[in-house]
C-alpha angles and dihedrals in degrees: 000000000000095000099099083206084071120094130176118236116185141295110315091230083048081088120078108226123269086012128109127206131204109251123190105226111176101312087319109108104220135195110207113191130195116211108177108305092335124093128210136190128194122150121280100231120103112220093196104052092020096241142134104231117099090117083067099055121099116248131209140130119310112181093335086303109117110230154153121247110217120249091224119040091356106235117157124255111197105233096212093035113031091222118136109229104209088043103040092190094054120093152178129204115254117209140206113264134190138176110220121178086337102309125115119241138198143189116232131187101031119051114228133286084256097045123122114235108271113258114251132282110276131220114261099278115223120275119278124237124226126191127205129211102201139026100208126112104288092048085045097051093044090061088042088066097036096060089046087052096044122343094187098049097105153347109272129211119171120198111200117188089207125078091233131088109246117303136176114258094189083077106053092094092064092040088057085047091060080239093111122029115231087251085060088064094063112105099170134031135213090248089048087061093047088048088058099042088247121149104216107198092201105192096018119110126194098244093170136037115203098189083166093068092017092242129125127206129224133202098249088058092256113146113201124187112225125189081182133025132202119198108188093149099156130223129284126229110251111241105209114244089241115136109266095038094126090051129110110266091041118102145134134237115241122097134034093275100050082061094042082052095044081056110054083048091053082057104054097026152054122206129058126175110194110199109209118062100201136097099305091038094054101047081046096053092039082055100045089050097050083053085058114264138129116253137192114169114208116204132176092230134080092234131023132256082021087168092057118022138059106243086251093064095043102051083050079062110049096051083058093059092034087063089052079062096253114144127199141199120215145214086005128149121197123221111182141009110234138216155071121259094342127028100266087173156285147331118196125192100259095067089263124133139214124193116212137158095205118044106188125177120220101168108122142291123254120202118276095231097153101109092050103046081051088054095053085248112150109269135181110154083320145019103296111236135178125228083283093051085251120157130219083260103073089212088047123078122173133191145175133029090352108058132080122210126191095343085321143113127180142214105174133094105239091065104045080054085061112040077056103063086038090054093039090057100053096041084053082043086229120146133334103269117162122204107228118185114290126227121222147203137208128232119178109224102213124109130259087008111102105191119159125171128175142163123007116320104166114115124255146150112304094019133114138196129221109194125191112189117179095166082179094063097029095240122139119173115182104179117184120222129206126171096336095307129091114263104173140010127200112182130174129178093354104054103148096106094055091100101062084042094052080053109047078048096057091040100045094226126193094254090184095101094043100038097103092054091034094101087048102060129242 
């Protein structure tokens, strides 16, 4: 368009029906909202709660008036008029809008002709508090963000369930493998908090949350008031319903304590099963057996990291680990603990017997949803949040380990990055970020053992697979072709171009010109 007021948004079927989103034009945030085949625009900013978040209300038809019901106190905003319905005298602009070749436009600078005049300008409120439930990576890396976006923005109180400041999980492998010291975990310390005006409850988990009065409870009888509230609660290990689970020696590996545990065994005895033989199972037992006992994995499967790698790759890696005098048992599956006052092995189901002094379970997290469910808050297997990591709840976010988007949950790093930034960006009202799934890749933490394995590599109609085997070197590469694009990477003892795969997978990028120089890296 010539009118240089004029700015294009996005797609119009980029907007989901009776739904709005938060548009930038020019400095003006703008919720643009789809009914039917119809747009309207009106200004994001709610007058009432002093937020920018009209773009995130639900609209409908109010006494034959069609509005938008505020997120926050829920006060109706007129689509056509800008006129609040239950404060007559409170207002938001309304702006042109068009539909050309399918994209959404709207005029910026100067409301429209119908618009009511803009309220006043209002005094500084005070600032707003947010409370957060977790102090692990993804609630660290939220505030992170947040405080780079507007540090300023709110008053800020943590409650962490460990009695640990804040530490980075994704290391504990390499601290029960004597690689990384436990002072090498830490991420943020007690004076960085103080720096940011942050109160850190360490010890003191949020055992209630009052969204009636907006106040959470902790254990230690601490209230906190909260104008926004941040769940990132985690996931827990799953314990295996076996008989003796309940007994000493057996244990998980998932937290700080569960190393500093693994540890003290690896001192006084000698024998540890670990029953997962994934990812987590593997790195536990590399690390058991360089503190000096002796290891076999069971696993269910006939190969390990079956979720992640080809046969061929896993059976490269288990001769490497083989080698570091670690055994394993596969395709087992155990049936009992047993023991008498202390774990002393396993039972499969097939009558054999394992002794052990050390039973750990490696066999997956679920999200720690707990809180939330008691709170009324919308639940499947995690805290249900929408492409903001809203919950149902418009003054509750949640991130991390605990939360499901879109039918996922996630367990991996690179999401909860991003879930972060996305988060960050809508509690410091800045910008209009979604969070869309996330893909991920897989890197196995041992050392001396390079495994990476990304997209989609199982055989099926249409596909076809390019193999490198260099059995001198110990480098096997399996790539999955589709229609001309990668689909899937399986890598093992040469891993450095994973990267540049993981990539041509995510952007579905034409492979035909590179197909000849594909196996041989970048």
């Amino acid at each position: 368009m010539s009118d240089p007021h004029w700015v294009s948004i996005c797609a119009f079927e980029d907007i989901y029906p009776e739904s709005g989103v938060c548009a930038l034009v020019g400095n003006e945030q703008v919720a643009v909202f789809r009914i039917r085949d119809a747009l309207y625009a009106i200004g994001n900013f709610d007058p009432i709660s002093g937020a920018n978040v009209l773009s995130r209300g639900i609209v409908g038809d109010l006494g034959g008036e069609l509005v938008v019901a505020s997120p926050i106190y829920k006060q109706h905003f007129n689509l056509t008029t800008g006129k609040c319905l239950e404060e007559p005298e409170r207002w938001v602009p309304v702006y042109d809008t068009r539909i050309v070749d399918g994209h959404v436009w709207v005029r910026g600078n100067a409301p429209a002709a119908s618009a009511a005049p803009p309220p006043p300008p209002a005094a500084a409120p005070p600032a707003r508090r947010l409370v957060v439930i977790g102090n692990g990576v993804a609630a660290m890396r939220t505030l992170e963000e947040l405080i780079d976006l507007d540090g300023a923005a709110y008053e800020i109180e943590v409650f962490g369930a460990e009695p640990h400041q804040p530490y980075n999980r994704i290391l504990l492998s390499s601290t029960l493998a004597g690689e990384k010291s436990k002072e090498d975990l830490w991420t943020h310390s007690p004076q960085w908090f103080d720096a940011k005006g942050i109160r850190l409850h360490q010890g003191d988990a949020v055992v209630r949350i009052d969204r009636i009065k907006r106040v959470v409870h902790s254990a230690r009888g601490v209230a906190a008031r909260y104008d926004r509230l941040l769940i990132a609660t985690g996931a827990e290990p799953i314990v295996l319903p076996l008989p003796g689970r309940d007994l000493p020696g057996v244990m998980t590996f998932r937290d700080l304590s569960d190393v500093e545990q693994m540890l003290s065994m690896a001192s006084s005895h000698q024998s540890c099963i670990v029953i997962g033989g994934g990812l987590l199972g593997l790195e536990a037992a590399s690390g058991l057996a360089l503190r000096g006992m002796q290891v076999t994995v069971v696993h269910s499967s006939e190969y390990l990291m079956n979720r992640q790698l080809d046969p061929h790759a896993s059976g490269l890696l288990r001769a490497e680990m083989e080698t570091r005098g670690i055994r394993f048992r596969m395709s087992s599956r155990t049936e009992a603990i047993l023991g008498g006052e202390r774990a002393s092995g396993v039972r499969f189901s097939d009558g054999q017997t394992l002794p052990a002094d050390l039973i750990v379970m490696t066999t997956g997290i679920t999200p720690n949803i707990e809180l939330a469910q008691a709170a009324g808050l919308a639940c499947g297997r995690g805290i249900l949040v929408d492409d903001t990591m809203q919950t149902f709840d418009p003054a509750i976010y949640a991130v991390g380990e605990c939360v499901e988007h879109r039918g996922t949950t996630y367990g991996l790093v690179a999401p909860l990055w991003e879930q972060a930034r996305v988060c960050a960006a809508h509690l410091a009202e800045r910008g209009v970020r979604q969070y869309r799934k996330s893909p991920t890749y897989t890197n196995l933490k041992v050392s001396g053992v390079s495994v990476f394995a990304a997209g989609d590599h199982e055989p099926a109609s249409g596909r076809e697979s390019l193999v490198l085997r260099d059995a001198k070197r110990g480098v096997y590469k399996h790539l999955v072709i589709e229609n001309e694009k990668l689909r899937g990477a399986v890598l093992y003892g040469d891993t450095k171009d994973g990267g540049w795969y993981f990539d041509l997978i995510n952007e579905g990028r034409d492979i035909g010109a590179l197909r000849d120089q594909l196996l041989f890296g970048a």
